[in-house]
N, C-alpha and C positions, 0 to 999 in steps of 0.2 A: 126775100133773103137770098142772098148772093150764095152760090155754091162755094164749097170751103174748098181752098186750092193743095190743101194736102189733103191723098188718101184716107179713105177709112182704116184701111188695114194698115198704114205706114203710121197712122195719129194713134192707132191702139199698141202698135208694138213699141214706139217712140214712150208712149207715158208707162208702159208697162216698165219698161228700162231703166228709163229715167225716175221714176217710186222706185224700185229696187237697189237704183245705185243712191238713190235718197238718204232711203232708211240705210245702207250696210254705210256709208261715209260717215251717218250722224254714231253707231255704233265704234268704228275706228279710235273716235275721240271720247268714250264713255269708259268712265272708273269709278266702277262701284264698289265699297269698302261695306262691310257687316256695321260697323261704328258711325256711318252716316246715316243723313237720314232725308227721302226713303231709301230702304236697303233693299235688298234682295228678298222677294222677285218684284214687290211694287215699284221699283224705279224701272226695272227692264221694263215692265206693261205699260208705265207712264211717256217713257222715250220711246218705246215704239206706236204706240198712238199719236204722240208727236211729231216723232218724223214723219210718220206715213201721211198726216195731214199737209204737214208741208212742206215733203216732196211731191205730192200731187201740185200742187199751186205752183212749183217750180216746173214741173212738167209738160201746165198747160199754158206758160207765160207763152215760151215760142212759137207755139202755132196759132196763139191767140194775135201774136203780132205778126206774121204771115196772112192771117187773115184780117187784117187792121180790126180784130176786132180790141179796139184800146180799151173799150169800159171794163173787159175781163182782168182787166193789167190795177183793178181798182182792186180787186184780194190780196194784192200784194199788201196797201194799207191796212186791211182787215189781220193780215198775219201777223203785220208787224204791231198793230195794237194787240193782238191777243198775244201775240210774244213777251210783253213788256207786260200783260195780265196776269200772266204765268208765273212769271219771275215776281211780280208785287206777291200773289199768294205764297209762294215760295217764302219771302221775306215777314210774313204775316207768320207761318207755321212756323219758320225757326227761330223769330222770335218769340212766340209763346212757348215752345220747348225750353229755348236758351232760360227759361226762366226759372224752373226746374233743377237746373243742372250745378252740379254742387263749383265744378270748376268752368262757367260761361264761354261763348267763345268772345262776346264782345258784339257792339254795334260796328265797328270797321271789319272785320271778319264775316259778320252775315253780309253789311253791303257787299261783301267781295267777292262771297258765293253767289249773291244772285245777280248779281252782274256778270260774272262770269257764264251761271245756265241761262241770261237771259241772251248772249252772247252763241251761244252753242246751239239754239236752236236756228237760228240761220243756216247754219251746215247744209241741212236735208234740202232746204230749197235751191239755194246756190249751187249744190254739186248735180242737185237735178236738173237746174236748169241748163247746165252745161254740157250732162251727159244728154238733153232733149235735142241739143242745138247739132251737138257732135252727131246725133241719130240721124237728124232729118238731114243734115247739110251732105252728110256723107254719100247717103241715100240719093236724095237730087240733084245736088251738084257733083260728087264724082261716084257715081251710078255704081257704089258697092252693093254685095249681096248684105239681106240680113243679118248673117254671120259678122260678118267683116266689119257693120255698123254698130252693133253690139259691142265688140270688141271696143272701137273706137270709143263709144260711147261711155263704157267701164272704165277705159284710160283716162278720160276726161275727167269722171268724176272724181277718181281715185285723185287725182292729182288736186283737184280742189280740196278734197279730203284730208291729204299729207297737209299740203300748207295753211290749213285749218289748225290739222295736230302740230305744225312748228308755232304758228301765228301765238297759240293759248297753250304754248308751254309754260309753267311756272318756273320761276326761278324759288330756290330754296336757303335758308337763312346758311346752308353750307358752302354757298355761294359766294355771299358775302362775309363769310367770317368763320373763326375756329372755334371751337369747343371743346375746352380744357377742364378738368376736374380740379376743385374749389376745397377750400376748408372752411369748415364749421368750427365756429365754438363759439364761446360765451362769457360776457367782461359782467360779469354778475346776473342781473336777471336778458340782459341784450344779447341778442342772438346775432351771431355777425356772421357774412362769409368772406374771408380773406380782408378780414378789417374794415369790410363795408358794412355798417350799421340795417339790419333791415328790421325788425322788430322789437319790444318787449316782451318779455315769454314772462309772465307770473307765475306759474304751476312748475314744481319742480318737476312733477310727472312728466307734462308736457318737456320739456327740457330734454331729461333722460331719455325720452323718446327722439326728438331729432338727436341728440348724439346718436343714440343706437342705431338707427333706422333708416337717418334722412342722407336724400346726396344731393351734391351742392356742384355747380357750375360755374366758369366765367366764361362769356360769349363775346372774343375778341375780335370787333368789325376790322377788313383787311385795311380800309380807307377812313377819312372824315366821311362823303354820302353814306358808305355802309355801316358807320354809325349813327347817320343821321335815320338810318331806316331801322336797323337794330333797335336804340332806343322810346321808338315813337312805343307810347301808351298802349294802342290797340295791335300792332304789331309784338310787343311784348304778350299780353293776355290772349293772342292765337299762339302763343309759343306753349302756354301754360294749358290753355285746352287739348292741346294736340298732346302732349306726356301725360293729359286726364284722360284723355282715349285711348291712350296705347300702353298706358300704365298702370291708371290705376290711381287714387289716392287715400291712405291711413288713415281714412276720417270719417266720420258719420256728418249730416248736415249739421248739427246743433253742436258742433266741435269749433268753436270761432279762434281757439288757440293755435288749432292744427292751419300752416296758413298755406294758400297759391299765390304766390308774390314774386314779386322782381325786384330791383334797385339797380339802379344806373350810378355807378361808379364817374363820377365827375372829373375826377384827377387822372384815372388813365385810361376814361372813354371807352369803358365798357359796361356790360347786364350783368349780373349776379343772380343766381337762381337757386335758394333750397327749397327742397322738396320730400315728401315723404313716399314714396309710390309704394303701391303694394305690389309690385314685380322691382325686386332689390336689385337690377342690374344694369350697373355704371357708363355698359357698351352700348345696351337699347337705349338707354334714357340719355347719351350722346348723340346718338343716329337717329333718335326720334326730335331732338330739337333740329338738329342739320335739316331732317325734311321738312318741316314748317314751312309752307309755302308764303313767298314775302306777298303779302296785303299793296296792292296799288297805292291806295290811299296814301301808306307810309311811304311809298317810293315818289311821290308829289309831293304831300307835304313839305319835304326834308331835303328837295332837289336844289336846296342854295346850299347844300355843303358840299356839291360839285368844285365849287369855287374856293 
């Protein structure tokens, strides 16, 4: 076996750095909410076992290829099938939760989320492989102290890190469109907003209840795309899970009157949303659809009404 042509003590300080800026790169880009799921502390314990696994793999890529040793550069396929393993049981567990849940978030919605964390666990390898390279190269080819390579190597990763966090920014349905306050009422037993027909309410109870209680929406896309995305089905039903997590809904599950519903206004190319939250207010239940983050899926689908 051929002597390895980096140091012992340059290979231990290099992967120590390079794990370190790993795991704090994949941390930059983590947003954990109490209404996800997992929450706090099992998602922190879960992404830092993850990154730490591969920001090591990203650590050892460079000096495995300084040492042509190639077969090592074969975990990289290992990581990236266990990445895409991760993300399937991710997609297994929120959907048997999503089954539970009185207001879903939808099939386009979960793909979204695990596409996304399957998406994010690259981070820890890439920024360490970067900050590995910045370690060693600074080190032998411009003969910096340890100090100095560290630095370099933090800079490095840090920056793969930022355009990581721009890369998988979302964009949010406030984005593409405005959120204006809607009326309610009722042409006998039909329940309407702003003239757009969205159910039959039989119970007068029911009824007297969305007058008292319910608020109501129109979601006007700025353009034709941003109503081609606005509209889309599964995009719609993450609008209605996102004000069921941050609001609340007036129902028990065996309530099929009490409804989470949308309707696409045909004539002036808008959503329509009532609602009954159990947090009665007009300004959160505004600012919680604007954050809705827009679903890819709908942003493809619907990409011919660019035109």
């Amino acid at each position: 076996m051929e002597e390895s042509k980096i140091a012992e003590e340059l290979f231990r300080r290099s992967f120590i750095v390079a794990m370190m800026v790993g795991i704090l790169c994949r941390f930059i880009v983590l947003r954990v909410k109490d209404h996800q799921y997992p929450s706090r502390p099992q998602d922190y314990l879960e992404q830092l076992i993850i990154s730490a696994l591969s920001s090591s793999l990203g650590a050892v890529a460079f000096p495995a290829l300084i040492d042509k040793e190639f077969s090592a550069l074969t975990f990289f396929a290992v990581a990236i099938q266990q990445f895409q393993g991760l993300s399937k049981q991710e997609r297994i567990t929120i959907e048997n939760i999503d089954k539970t849940e009185i207001v879903p978030k939808g099939v386009g919605y979960i793909e979204d989320i695990c596409s996304t964390y399957e998406s994010r666990s690259y981070i820890s390898l890439t920024s360490s492989l970067v900050a590995s390279v910045c370690f060693i190269r600074g080190y032998k080819v411009h003969n910096l102290g340890y100090f100095w390579t560290t630095i370099l190597a933090v800079f490095g990763g840090a920056i793969v890190g930022l355009i990581f966090r721009r890369y998988l920014r979302r964009d949010s349905i406030g984005d593409f469109a405005d959120v204006v306050v809607a009326k309610i009422s009722f042409d006998g037993p039909n329940l309407k907003v702003n003239n757009v027909f969205i159910e039959n309410i039989g119970l007068k109870d029911t009824r007297k209840r969305y007058i008292d209680k319910a608020l109501a929406v129109e979601i006007k896309p700025k353009d034709m795309r941003s109503f081609g995305i606005i509209s889309d089905d599964s995009q719609r039903q993450a609008i209605l899970h996102n004000i069921f997590i941050n609001l609340g809904i007036d129902k028990d599950v065996d309530e099929k009157d009490i409804l989470s519903i949308s309707r696409v206004d045909l004539e002036n190319k808008t959503v329509v949303i009532p609602y009954i939250p159990l947090i009665n207010d007009i300004d959160k239940f505004i600012n919680v659809i604007k954050s809705t983050p827009i679903i890819e899926y709908a942003k493809g689908k619907n990409s011919a009404y660019q035109k």
